[in-house]
C-alpha positions as CSV (number, residue, x, y, z in Angstrom):
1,X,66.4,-54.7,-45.2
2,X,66.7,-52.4,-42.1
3,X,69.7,-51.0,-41.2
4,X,69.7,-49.5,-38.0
5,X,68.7,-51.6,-34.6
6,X,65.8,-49.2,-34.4
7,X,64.5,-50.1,-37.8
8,X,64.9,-53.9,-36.9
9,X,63.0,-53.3,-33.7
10,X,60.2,-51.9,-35.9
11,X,60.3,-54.7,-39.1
12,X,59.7,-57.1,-36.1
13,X,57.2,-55.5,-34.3
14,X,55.4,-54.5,-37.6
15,X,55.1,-58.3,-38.5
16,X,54.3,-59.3,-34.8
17,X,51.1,-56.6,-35.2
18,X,50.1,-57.7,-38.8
19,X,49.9,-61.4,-37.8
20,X,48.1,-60.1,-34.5
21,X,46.0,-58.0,-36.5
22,X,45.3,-61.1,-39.7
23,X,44.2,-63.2,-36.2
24,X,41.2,-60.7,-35.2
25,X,40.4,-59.9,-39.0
26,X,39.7,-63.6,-39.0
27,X,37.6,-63.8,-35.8
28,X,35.6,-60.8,-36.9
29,X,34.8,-62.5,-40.8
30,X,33.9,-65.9,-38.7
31,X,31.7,-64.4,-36.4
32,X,29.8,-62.8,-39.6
33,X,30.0,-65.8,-41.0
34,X,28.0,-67.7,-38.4
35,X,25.3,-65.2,-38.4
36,X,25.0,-65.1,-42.0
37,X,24.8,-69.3,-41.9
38,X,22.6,-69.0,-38.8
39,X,20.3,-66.4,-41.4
40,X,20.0,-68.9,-44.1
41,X,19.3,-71.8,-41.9
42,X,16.2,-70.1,-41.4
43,X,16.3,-70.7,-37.5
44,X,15.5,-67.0,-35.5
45,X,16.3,-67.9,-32.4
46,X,19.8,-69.3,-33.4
47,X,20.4,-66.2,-36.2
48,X,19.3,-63.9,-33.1
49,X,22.1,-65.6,-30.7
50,X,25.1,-65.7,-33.2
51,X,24.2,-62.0,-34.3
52,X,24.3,-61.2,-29.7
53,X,28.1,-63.1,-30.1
54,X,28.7,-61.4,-33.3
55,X,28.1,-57.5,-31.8
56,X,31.1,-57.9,-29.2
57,X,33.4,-58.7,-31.7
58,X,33.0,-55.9,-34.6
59,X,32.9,-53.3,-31.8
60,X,36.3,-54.6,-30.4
61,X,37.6,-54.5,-34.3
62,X,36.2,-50.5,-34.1
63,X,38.3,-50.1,-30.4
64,X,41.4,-51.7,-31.9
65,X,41.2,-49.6,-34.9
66,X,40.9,-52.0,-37.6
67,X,37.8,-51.6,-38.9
68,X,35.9,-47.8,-39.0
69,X,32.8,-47.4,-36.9
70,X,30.4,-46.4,-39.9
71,X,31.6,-50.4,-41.5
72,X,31.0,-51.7,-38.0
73,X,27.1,-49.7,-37.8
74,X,26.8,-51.1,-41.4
75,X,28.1,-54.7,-40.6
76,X,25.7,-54.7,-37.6
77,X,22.7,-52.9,-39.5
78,X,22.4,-55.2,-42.2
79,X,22.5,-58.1,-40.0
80,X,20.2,-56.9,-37.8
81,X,17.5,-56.1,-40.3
82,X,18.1,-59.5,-42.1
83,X,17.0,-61.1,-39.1
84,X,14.4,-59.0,-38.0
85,X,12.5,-60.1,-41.7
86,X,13.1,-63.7,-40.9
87,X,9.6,-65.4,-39.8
């Protein structure tokens, strides 16, 4: 338990960034997610459309900090290709 008033201020604010953090972790699995489903749905068009929504969001995980840039390229990468084999 903290026992100054500065180490109080930071227990708080730690959980008020991990919950903010555990909120764009989410949106950035979910927006995977829906390319992936959009992928195995077989539908291009669609799978190209959730992949355009998708890019916004694992760059703003890079500028926040939470994920590297080299998972973000991967992320992106192996999406991209996945759809580009679709016929």
């Amino acid at each position: 338990m903290a026992n100054t008033n500065q180490a109080e201020k930071r227990a708080r604010q730690a959980e008020k960034h991990r919950q903010h953090n555990a909120s764009l972790r989410s949106a950035f699995r979910t927006s995977l997610k829906k390319v992936l489903k959009a992928i195995l749905s077989g539908n291009k068009p669609d799978a190209q459309q959730a992949y355009q929504g998708a890019v916004p969001v694992i760059d703003g995980m890079v500028t926040k900090g939470l994920i590297h840039k080299n998972k973000a390229a991967r992320h992106k990468s192996r999406l991209n290709s996945r759809i580009r084999t679709m016929q």
